[in-house]
Wavefront OBJ file of the C-alpha trace (Angstrom):
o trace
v 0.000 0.000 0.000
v 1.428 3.702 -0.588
v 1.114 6.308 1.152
v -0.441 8.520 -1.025
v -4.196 7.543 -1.797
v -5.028 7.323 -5.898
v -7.630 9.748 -6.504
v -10.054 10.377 -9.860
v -12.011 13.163 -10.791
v -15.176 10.995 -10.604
v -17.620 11.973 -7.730
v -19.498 9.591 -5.805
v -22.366 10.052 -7.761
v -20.920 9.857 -10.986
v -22.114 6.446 -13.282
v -20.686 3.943 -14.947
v -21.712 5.304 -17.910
v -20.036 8.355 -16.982
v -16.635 6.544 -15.595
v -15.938 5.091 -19.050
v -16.895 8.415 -21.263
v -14.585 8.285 -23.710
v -12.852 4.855 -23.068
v -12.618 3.155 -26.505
v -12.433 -0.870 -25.721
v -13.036 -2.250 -29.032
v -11.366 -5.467 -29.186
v -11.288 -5.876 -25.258
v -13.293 -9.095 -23.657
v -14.536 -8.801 -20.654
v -16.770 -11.697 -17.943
v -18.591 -10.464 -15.573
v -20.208 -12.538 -12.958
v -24.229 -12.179 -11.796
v -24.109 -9.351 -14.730
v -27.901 -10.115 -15.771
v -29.164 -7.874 -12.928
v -28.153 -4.410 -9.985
v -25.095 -3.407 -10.424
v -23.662 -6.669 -12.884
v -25.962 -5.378 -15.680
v -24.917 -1.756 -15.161
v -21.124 -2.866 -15.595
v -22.447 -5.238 -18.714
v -24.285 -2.251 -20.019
v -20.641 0.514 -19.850
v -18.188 -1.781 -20.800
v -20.162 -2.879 -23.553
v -21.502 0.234 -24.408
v -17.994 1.541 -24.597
v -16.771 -1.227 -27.437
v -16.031 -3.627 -24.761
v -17.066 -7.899 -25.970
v -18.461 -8.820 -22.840
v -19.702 -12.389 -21.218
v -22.275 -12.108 -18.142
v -21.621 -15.480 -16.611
v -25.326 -16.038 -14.692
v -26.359 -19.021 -12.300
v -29.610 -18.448 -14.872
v -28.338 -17.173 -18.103
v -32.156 -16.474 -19.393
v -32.310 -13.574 -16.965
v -29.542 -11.748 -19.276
v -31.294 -12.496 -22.281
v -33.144 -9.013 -22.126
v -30.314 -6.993 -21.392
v -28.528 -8.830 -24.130
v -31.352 -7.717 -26.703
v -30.894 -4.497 -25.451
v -27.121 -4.034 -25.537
v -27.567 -5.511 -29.616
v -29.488 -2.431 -30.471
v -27.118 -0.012 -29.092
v -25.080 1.910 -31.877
v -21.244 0.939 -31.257
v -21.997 -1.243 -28.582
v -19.721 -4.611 -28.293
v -21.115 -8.099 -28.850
v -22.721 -9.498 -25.205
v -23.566 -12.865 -24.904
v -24.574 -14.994 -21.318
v -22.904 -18.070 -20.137
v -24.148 -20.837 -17.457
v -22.075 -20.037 -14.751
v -22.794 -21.075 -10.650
v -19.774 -19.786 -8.323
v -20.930 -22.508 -5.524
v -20.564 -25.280 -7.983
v -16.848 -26.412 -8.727
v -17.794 -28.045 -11.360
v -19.526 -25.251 -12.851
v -16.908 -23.113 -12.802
v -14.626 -25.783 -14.457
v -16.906 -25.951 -17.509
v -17.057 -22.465 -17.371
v -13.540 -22.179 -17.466
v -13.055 -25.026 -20.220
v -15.151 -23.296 -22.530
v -13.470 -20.182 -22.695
v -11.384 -19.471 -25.543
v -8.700 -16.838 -26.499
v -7.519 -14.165 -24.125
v -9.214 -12.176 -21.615
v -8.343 -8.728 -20.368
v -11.129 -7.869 -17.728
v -12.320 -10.212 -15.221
v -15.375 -8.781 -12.653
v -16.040 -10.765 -9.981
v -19.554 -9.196 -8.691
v -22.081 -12.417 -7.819
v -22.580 -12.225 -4.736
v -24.926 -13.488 -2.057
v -25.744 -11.889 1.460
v -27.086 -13.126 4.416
v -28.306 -16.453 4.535
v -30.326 -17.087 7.111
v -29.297 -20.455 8.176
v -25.958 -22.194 7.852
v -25.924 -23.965 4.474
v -22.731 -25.763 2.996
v -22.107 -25.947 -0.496
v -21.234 -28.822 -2.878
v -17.596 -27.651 -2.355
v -18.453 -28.113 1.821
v -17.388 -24.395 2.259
v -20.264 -22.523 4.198
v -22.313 -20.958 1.462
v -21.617 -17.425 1.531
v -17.875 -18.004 1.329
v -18.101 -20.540 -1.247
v -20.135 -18.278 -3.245
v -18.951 -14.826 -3.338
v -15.149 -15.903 -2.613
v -14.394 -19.684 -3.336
v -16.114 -19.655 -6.731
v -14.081 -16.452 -7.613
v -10.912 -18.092 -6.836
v -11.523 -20.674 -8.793
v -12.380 -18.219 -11.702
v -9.686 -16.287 -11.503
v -7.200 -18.894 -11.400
v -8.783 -21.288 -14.038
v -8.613 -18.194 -16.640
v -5.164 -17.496 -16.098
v -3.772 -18.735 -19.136
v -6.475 -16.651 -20.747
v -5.613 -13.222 -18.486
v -2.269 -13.970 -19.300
v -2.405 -13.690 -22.796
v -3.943 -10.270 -22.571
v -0.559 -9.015 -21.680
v -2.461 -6.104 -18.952
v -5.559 -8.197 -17.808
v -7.635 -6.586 -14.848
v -9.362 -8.222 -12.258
v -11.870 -6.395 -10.015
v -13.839 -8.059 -6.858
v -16.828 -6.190 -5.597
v -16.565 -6.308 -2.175
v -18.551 -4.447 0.884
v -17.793 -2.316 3.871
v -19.543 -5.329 5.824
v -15.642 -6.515 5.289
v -14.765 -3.967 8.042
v -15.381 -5.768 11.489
v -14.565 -9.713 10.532
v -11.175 -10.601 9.831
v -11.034 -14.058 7.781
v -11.084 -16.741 10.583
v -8.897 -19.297 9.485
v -9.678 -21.377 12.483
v -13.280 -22.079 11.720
v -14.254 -20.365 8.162
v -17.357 -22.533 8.311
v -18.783 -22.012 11.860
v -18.110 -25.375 12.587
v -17.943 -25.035 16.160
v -19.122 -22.059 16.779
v -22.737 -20.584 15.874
v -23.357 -19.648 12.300
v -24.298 -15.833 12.118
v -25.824 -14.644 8.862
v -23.660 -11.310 8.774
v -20.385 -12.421 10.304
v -20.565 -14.927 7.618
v -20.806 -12.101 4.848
v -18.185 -9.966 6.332
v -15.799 -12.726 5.916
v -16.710 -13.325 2.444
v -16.435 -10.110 1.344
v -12.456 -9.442 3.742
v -11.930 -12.689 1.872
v -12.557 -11.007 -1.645
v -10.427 -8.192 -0.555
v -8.047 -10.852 0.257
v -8.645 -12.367 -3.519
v -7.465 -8.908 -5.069
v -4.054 -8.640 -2.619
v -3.490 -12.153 -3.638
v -3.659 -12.102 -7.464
v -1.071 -9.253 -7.655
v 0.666 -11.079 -5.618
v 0.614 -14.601 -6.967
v -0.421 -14.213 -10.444
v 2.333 -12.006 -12.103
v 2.127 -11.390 -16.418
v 0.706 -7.864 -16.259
v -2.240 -9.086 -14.681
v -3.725 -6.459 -11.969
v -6.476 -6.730 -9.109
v -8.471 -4.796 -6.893
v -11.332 -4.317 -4.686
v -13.970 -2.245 -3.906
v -17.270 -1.141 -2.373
v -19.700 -0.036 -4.418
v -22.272 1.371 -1.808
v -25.474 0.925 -0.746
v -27.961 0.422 -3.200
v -31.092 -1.773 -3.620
v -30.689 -4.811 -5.615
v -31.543 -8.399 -5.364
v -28.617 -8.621 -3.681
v -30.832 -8.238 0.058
v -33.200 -10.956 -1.616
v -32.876 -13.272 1.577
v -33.958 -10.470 4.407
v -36.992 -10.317 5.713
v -39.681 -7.480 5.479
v -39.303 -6.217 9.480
v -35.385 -6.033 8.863
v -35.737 -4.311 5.870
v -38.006 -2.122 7.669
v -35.279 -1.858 10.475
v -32.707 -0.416 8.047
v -35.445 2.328 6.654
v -35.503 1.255 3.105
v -38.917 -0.014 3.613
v -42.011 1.514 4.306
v -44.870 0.267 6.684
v -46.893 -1.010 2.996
v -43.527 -2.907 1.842
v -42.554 -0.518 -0.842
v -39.005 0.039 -0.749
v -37.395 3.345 0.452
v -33.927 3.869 -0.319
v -32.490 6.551 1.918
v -30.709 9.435 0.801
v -26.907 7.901 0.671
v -28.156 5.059 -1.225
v -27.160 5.186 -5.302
v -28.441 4.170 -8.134
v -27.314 0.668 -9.740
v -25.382 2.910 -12.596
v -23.906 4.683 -9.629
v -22.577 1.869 -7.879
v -21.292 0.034 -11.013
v -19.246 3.192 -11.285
v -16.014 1.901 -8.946
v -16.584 -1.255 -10.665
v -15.751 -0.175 -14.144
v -13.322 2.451 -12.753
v -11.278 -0.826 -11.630
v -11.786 -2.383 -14.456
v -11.461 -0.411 -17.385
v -10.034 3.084 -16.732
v -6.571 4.200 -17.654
v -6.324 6.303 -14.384
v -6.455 2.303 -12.837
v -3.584 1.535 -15.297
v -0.893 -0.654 -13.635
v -2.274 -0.290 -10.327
v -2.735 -3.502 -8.116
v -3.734 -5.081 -4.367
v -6.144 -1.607 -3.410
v -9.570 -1.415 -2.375
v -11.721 1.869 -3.631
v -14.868 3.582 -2.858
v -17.094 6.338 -4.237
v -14.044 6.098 -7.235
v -11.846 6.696 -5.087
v -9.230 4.656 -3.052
v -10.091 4.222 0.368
v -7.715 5.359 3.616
v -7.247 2.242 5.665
v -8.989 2.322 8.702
v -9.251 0.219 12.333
v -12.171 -1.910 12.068
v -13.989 -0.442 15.443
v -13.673 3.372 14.158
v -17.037 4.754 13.970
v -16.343 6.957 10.626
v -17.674 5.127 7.738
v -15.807 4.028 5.021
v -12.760 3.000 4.302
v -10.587 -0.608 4.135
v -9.611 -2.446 7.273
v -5.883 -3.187 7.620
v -7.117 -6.885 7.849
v -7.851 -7.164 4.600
v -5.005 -5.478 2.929
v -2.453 -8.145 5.076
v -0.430 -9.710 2.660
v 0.141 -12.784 4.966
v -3.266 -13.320 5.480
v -3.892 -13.272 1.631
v -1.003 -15.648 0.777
v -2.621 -17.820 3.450
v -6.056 -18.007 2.029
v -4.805 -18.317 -1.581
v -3.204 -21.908 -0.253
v -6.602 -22.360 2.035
v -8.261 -22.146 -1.458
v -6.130 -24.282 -3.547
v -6.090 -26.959 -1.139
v -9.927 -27.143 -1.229
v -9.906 -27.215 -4.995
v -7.565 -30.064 -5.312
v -10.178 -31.675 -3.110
l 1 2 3 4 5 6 7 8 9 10 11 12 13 14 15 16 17 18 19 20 21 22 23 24 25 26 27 28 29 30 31 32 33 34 35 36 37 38 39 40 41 42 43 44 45 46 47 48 49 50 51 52 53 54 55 56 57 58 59 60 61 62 63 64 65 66 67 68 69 70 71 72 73 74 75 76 77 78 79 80 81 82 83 84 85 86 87 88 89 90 91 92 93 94 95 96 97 98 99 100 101 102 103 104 105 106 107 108 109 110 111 112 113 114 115 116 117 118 119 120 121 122 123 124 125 126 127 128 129 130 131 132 133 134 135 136 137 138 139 140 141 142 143 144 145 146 147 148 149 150 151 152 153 154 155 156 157 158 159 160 161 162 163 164 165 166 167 168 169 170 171 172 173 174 175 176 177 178 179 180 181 182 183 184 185 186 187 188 189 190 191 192 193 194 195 196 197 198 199 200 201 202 203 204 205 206 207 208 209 210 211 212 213 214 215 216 217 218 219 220 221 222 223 224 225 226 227 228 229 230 231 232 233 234 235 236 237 238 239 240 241 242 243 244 245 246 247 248 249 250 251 252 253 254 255 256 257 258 259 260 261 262 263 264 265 266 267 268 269 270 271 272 273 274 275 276 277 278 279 280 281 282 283 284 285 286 287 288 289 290 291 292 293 294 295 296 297 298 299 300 301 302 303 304 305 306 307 308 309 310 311 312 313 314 315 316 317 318 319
């Protein structure tokens, strides 16, 4: 980490749209993950929209299809196609990953799931949230790196959350083995693990290939699919009829996809590697019991944690 914060001239409201004004990515491929709907589509629809050949890899590929359709009728847009693709499924990632051909020069990991309400282990036996949003990603990333190679300045960018701030990665029980699942401490950890991911690959991965992280705000997606009305209601994005409320902070899917494409696809992000932003901007590193908002915890930025999870994650590939 240097001392001296990167900075853009993109506010926090500015959209992904608006990020990538000018960007010419003709001939550029791009994947990203759970890009058929929030903030995924929005990232589909700029990098696309700005030349980009783009693959949203879906658990249910049919969702894209109207985002596809629309992407085809948009003057100078690149080609966008969707692609069977479950991050809690090994297996579906190796397909996935088998199927690709030729080189690949951004990689967006943005599926994601958030709070499950009970403890649920995946086919992988990593608790679900973990296999999901971090796991799965891992697997991505490294299958593809022949492909990321070959681009000669590939990018990878994990969404993350500031949920990330207050849960180290527990390396002792990852999977609340012995200790009570909790929906949220599980999502924390996914998301310092993701942070984790982005330290890693610059780390481990080498051939011009870059990573960060980021948080892309709060904003209503189907992301909070699996809470329930009263704590929706509890957070005040919901009103006493169930319509949804979002408070005055909260963006706009185009506005959070805006860090997102920033990371992935801006030449103020050019060589740049093992950061987390916000608001297009990267974030000062904080203590994870400071009350200010914002920011990265020092926890997941630790270079020895991410080397350790990197061999916690190959091990449970090779099974």
């Amino acid at each position: 980490m240097t001392d001296k914060l990167l900075t853009t001239p993109f506010t926090d409201r500015a959209t992904a749209g608006e990020v990538l004004a000018g960007v010419d990515l003709s001939g550029r491929r791009a994947v990203v993950t759970g890009g058929a709907s929030g903030i995924g589509a929005e990232t589909v629809r700029a990098l696309a929209g700005a030349g980009a050949e783009v693959t949203i890899a879906a658990r249910r590929p049919d969702a894209a299809a109207p985002l596809v359709r629309d992407l085809a009728a948009l003057p100078g847009a690149g080609p966008v196609r969707a692609a069977p693709l479950d991050l809690s499924e090994p297996a579906s990632v190796d397909r996935f990953v088998r199927d690709w051909d030729g080189p690949l020069d951004m990689l967006v990991a943005n599926a994601g799931i958030m709070a499950l309400p009970e403890r649920v282990l995946a086919p992988s036996g990593w608790e679900m949230q973990l296999a999901t949003n971090h796991l799965g990603h891992f697997a991505l990333v490294t299958g593809l790196h022949t492909a990321l190679r070959a681009s000669g300045s590939a990018r990878v960018t994990v969404v993350s959350s500031g949920a990330h701030r207050d849960t180290p990665f527990d390396f002792a029980d990852p999977h609340f083995t012995r200790r009570p699942y909790d929906p949220w401490t599980a999502y924390g950890r996914s998301k310092t693990a993701g942070v984790l991911l982005a330290v890693g690959v610059g780390r481990r991965m080498g051939d011009g290939i870059t990573a960060n992280a980021l948080n892309p705000g709060y904003i209503l997606t189907r992301l909070q699919r699996h809470l329930d009305d009263d704590t929706m209601r509890a957070f005040g994005v919901m009103d006493a009829d169930g319509n949804l409320t979002p408070l005055p902070f909260y963006k706009s899917p185009a506005q959070g996809a805006a860090t997102s494409v920033l990371l992935a696809a801006s030449p103020l992000l050019d060589g740049v590697t093992g950061r987390y932003f916000e608001d297009n901007q990267e974030a000062r590193t904080v203590r994870g019991d400071e009350d200010r908002p914002g920011g990265v915890a020092g926890h997941a930025l630790d270079p020895v944690a991410a080397d350790r999870l990197w061999e916690v994650a190959e091990a449970a590939l090779r099974g």
